[in-house]
KEDREN-929796 format. One record per residue (C-alpha): x, y, z; residue in one letter. Coordinates in Angstrom, 2 decimals, padded with zeros to 5 digits. Example, Ala and Ser with C-alpha at 12.3 -4.5 7.8 and 13.67 -1.06 7.14 Angstrom:
<atoms>
<atom <012.30 -004.50 007.80> 'a'>
<atom <013.67 -001.06 007.14> 's'>
</atoms>
This chain:
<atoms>
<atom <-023.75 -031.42 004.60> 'x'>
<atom <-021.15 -030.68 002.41> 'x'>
<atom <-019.09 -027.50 003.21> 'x'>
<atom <-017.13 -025.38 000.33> 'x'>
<atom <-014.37 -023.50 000.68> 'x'>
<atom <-013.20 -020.45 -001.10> 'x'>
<atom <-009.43 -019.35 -001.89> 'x'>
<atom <-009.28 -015.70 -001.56> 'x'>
<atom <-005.95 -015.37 -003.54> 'x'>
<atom <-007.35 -016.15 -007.46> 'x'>
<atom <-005.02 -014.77 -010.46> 'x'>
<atom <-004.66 -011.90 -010.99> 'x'>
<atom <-007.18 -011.11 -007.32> 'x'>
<atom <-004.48 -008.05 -006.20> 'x'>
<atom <-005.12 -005.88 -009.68> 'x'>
<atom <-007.29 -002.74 -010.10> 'x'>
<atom <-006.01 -002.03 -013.51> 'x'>
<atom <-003.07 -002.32 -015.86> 'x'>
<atom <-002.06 -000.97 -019.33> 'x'>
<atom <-003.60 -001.87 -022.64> 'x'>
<atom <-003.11 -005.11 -023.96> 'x'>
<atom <-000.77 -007.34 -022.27> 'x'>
<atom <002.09 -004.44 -021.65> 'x'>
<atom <002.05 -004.95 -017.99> 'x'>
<atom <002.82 -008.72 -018.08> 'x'>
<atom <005.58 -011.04 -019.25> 'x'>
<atom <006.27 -014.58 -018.69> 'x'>
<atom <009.24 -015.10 -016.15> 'x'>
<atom <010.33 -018.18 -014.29> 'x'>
<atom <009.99 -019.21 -010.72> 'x'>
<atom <013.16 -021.08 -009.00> 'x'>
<atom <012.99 -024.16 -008.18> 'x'>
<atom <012.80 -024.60 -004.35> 'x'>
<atom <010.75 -021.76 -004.49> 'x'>
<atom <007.74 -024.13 -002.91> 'x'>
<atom <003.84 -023.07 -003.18> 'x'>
<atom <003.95 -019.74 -004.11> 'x'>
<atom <000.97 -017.90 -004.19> 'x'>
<atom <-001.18 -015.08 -007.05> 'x'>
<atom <-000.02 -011.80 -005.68> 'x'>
<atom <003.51 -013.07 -004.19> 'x'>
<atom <006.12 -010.23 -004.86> 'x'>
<atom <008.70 -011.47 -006.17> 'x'>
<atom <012.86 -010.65 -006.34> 'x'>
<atom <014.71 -011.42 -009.26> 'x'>
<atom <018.22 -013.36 -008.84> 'x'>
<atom <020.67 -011.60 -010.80> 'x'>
<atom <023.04 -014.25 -011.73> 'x'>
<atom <020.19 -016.49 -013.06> 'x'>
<atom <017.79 -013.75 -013.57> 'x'>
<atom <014.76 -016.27 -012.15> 'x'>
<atom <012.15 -014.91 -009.92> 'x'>
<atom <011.64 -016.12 -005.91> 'x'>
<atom <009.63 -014.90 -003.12> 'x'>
<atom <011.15 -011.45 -002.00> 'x'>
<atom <014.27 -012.03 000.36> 'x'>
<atom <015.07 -008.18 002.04> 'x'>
<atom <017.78 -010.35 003.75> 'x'>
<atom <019.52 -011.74 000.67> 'x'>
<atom <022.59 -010.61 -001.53> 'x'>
<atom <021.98 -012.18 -004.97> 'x'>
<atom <019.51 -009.79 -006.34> 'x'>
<atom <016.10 -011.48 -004.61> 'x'>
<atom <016.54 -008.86 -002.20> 'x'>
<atom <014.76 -005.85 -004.48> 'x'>
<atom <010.94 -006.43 -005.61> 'x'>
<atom <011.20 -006.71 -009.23> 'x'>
<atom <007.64 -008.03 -010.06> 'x'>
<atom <004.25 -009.75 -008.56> 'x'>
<atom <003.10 -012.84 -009.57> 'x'>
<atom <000.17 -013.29 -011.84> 'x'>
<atom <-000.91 -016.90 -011.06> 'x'>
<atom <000.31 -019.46 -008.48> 'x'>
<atom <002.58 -022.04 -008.64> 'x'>
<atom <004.31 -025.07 -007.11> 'x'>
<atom <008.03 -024.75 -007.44> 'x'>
<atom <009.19 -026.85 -005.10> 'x'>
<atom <010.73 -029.57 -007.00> 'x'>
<atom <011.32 -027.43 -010.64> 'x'>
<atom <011.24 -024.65 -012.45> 'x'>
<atom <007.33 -023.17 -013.37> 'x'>
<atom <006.95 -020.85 -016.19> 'x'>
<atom <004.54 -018.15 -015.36> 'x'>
<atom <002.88 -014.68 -015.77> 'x'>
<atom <004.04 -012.02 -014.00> 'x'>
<atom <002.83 -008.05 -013.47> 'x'>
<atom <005.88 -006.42 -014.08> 'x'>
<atom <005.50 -002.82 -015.25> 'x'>
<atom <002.19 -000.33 -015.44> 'x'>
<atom <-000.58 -001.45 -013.19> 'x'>
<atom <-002.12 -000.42 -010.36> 'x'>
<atom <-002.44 -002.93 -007.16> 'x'>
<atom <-004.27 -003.37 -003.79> 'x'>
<atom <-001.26 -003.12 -001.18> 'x'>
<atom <-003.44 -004.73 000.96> 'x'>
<atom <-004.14 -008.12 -000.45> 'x'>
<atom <000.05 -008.56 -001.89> 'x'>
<atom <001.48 -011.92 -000.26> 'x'>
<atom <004.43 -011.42 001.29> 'x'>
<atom <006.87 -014.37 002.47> 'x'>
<atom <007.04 -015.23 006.10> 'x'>
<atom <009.29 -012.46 008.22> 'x'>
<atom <008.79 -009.80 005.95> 'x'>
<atom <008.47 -006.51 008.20> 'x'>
<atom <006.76 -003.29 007.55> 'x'>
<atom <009.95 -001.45 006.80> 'x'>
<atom <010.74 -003.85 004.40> 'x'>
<atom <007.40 -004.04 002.84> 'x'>
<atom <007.35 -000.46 002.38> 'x'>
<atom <011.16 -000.07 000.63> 'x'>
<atom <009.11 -003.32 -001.27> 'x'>
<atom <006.55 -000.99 -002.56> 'x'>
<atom <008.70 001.64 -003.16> 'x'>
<atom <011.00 -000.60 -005.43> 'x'>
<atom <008.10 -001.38 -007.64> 'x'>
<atom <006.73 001.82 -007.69> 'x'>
<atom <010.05 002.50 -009.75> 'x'>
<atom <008.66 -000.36 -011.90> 'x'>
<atom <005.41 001.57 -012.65> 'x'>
<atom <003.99 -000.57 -009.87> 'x'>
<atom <001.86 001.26 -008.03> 'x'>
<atom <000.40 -000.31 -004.78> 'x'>
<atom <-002.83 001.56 -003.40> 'x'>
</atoms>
């Protein structure tokens, strides 16, 4: 007997809608060192470099503020990855967002609240 299984997080799997056309996306890039990062991570953007990483609420470059969630997955552990990113107008399932390890509620919340100023709104 052979025994599938499924991943839950597909691209794109946290959207319930988004503007016309492709006005919600753009392409940004994911830091190396970043690792496995999953569809649905929110991201932070680093200011000086303006790449995107896995939300830090602890940092002080910039990755500290949700600027965008990611479209579809990606290994950046060892480079940069080019990829699609929901980063203004759309509507998302709070629920299913990935969030990186030690990311409280508080945090998650000020999270959703950041991208809400985005046009991000998480339901």
């Amino acid at each position: 007997m052979v025994v599938l299984t499924e991943n839950l997080r597909r691209t794109a799997h946290y959207l319930v809608s988004e503007a016309n056309g492709f006005r919600s996306r753009e392409v940004g890039v994911i830091a190396s060192g970043s690792g496995r990062v999953a569809p649905g991570a929110v991201l932070g953007r680093i200011t000086a470099s303006k790449k995107l990483v896995p939300l830090a609420p602890g940092a002080s470059d910039g990755s500290q503020t949700a600027a965008a969630i990611l479209f579809e997955g990606c290994d950046a552990t060892s480079a940069d990855v080019r990829r699609t990113i929901t980063a203004r107008d759309a509507e998302v399932q709070a629920a299913v967002l990935v969030w990186a390890v030690g990311v409280t509620d508080n945090q998650k919340t000020a999270a959703l609240a950041q991208l809400a100023a985005l046009g991000i709104a998480a339901r």
